[in-house]
C-alpha positions as MATLAB code, in Angstrom:
seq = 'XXXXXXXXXXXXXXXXXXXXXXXXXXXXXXXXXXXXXXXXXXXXXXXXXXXXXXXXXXXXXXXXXXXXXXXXXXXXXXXXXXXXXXXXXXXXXXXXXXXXXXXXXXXXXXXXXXXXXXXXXXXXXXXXXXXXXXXXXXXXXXXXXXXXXXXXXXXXXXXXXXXXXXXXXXXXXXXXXXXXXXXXXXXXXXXXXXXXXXXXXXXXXXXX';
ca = [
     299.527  145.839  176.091;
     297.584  142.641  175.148;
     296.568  144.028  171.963;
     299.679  144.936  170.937;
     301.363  141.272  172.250;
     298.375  139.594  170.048;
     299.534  140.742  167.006;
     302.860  140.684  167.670;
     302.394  136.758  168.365;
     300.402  136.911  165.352;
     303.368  138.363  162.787;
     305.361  135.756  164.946;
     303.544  132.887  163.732;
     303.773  134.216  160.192;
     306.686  134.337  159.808;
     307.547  130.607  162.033;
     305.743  129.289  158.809;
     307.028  132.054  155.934;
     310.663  131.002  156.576;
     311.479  128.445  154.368;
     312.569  124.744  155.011;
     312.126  121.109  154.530;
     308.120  121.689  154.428;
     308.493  124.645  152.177;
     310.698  122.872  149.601;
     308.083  119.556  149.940;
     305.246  122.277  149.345;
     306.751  123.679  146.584;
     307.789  119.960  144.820;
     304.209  119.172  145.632;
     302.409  122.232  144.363;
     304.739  121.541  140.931;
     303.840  118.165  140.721;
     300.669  117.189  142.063;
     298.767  121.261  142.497;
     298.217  122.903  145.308;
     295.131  120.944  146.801;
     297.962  118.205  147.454;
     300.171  121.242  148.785;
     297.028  122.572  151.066;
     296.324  118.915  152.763;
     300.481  118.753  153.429;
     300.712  121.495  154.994;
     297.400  121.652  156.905;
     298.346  118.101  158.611;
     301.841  119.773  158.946;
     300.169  123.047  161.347;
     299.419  120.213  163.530;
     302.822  119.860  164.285;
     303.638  123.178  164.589;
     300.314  124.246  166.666;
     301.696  121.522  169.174;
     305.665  122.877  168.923;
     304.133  126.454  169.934;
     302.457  125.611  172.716;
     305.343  123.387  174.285;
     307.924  126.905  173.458;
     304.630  128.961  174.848;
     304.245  127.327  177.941;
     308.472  126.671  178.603;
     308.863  130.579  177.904;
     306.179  131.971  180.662;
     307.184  128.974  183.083;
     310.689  130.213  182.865;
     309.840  134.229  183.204;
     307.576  133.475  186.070;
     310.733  131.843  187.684;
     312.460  135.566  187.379;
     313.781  137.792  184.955;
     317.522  136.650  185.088;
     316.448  132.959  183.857;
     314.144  134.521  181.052;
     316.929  136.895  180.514;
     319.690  133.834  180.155;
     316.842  132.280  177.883;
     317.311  135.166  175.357;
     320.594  134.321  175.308;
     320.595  131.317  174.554;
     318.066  131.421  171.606;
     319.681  134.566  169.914;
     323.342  132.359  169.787;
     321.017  129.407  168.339;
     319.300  131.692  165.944;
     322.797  133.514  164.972;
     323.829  129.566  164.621;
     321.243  128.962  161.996;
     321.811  132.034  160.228;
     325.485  131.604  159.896;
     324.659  127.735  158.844;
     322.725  129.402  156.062;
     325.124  131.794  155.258;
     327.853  129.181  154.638;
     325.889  126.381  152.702;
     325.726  125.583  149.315;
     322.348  126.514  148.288;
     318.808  125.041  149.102;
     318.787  121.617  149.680;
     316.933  119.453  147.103;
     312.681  119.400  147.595;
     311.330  116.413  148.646;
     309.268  114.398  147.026;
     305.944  113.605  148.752;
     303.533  110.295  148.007;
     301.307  110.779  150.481;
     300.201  114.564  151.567;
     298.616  114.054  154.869;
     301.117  111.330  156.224;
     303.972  113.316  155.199;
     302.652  116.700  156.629;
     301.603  114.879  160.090;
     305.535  113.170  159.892;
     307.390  116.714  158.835;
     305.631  118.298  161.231;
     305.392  116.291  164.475;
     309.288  114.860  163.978;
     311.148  118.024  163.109;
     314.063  118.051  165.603;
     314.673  121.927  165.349;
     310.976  122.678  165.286;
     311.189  123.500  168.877;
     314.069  124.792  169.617;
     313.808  127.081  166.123;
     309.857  128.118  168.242;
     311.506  128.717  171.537;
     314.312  131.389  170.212;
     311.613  132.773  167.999;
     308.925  133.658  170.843;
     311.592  134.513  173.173;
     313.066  137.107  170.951;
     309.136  138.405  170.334;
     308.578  138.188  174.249;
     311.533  139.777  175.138;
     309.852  143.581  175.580;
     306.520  141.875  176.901;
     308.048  140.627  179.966;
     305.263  141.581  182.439;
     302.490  139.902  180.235;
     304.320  136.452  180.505;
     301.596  134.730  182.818;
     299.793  131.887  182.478;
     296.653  133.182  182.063;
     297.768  134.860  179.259;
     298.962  131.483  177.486;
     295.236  130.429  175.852;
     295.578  134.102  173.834;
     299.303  133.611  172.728;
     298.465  130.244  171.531;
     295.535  131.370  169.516;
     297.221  134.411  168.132;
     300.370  131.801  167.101;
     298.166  129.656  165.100;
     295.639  132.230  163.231;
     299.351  133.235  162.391;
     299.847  129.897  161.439;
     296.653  129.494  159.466;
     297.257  132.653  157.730;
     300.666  132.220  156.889;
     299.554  128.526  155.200;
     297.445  129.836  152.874;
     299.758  132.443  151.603;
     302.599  128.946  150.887;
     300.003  127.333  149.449;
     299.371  130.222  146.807;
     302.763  131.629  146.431;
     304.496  127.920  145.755;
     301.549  127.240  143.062;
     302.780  129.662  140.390;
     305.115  129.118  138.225;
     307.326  132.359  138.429;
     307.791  130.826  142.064;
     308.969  127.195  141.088;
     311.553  129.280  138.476;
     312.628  132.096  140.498;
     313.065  129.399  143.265;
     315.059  126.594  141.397;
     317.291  129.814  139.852;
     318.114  131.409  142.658;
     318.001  129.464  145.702;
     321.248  130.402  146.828;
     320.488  133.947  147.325;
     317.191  132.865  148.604;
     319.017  131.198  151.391;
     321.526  133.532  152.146;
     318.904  136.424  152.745;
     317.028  133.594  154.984;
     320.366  133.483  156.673;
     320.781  137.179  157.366;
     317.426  137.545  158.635;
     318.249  134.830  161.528;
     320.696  136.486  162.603;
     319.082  139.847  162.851;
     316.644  138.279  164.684;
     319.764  136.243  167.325;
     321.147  139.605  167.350;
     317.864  141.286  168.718;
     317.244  138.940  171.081;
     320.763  139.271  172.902;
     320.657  142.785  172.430;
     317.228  142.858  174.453;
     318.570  140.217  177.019;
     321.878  142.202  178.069;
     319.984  145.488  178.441;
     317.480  144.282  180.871;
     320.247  142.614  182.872;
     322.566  145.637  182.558;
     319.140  147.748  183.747;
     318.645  145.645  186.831;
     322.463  145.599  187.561;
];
């Protein structure tokens, strides 16, 4: 099973990154305006935010399965509503808010990515919904490997923003059509809510 929980962590941390936000529209205003070296020390000193955001969700998501199956079960729950939440939030806005513009790379990636008040809550509903069918792996001893697996994901996923927001089709394809961009960010949140309620009420209904 460990391999298999590995890479799913691994796709997890991916996509934690792929999904556009605040960082990915700074990343993209900094890749148009200053290249993507700028963009690569943002969002490297950003990944320390988010390495530090998985481990807290990590480490609250195997306390609270160790404390039974019903609590981890509520958990899912929980994070699917908050994940349906964002993707309805998407749904209804306007289009993408406007990218920020960033003076200083490093300061801005450590601020972006250590202040972000949804960072962990948005981690916690991610890696519950990709724990959900790995319920008997949830141990601590297990933690060090979903960490690591998290951040290579991480990693990985950083050097695909920093190429993909360099070129130019991006910045144009982005600035056209970042309405639909959002919506589609919008649907896949609440896919991903929907799966993780889904996956709670049949392991309560299977105990029951």
């Amino acid at each position: 099973m460990m391999p298999e929980l590995f890479a799913t962590t691994f796709v997890a941390g991916l996509f934690y990154v792929f999904i556009p936000g605040p960082a990915t529209l700074a990343a993209l205003s900094l890749s148009a305006g200053s290249g993507r070296m700028a963009c690569a020390i943002f969002l490297s000193c950003h990944l320390l935010g988010d390495l530090a955001w998985a481990i807290l969700a990590i480490s609250a998501i195997i306390g609270v399965s160790q404390a039974g199956p019903l609590l981890f079960d509520i958990l899912g729950l929980a994070c699917g509503a908050y994940l349906i939440w964002l993707g309805v939030k998407a749904l209804c806005s306007h289009g993408a808010n406007a990218a920020v513009i960033v003076d200083v790379p490093w300061k801005s990636g450590l601020i972006f990515g250590f202040t972000n008040p949804k960072a962990y809550p948005f981690a916690l509903a991610m890696f519950t919904a990709v724990f959900a069918r790995f319920e008997d792996a949830m141990a601590f001893q297990n933690a060090v490997i979903l960490v690591l697996a998290a951040f290579l994901g991480f990693c990985a996923a950083t050097v695909g923003v920093v190429f993909w927001t360099g070129l130019p089709v991006t910045r144009r394809l982005f600035a056209r059509h970042s309405r639909f961009i959002t919506r589609a960010i919008g649907v896949v949140f609440i896919a991903a809510g929907a799966k993780s309620i889904s996956g709670a009420l049949t392991n309560m209904r299977l105990r029951a």
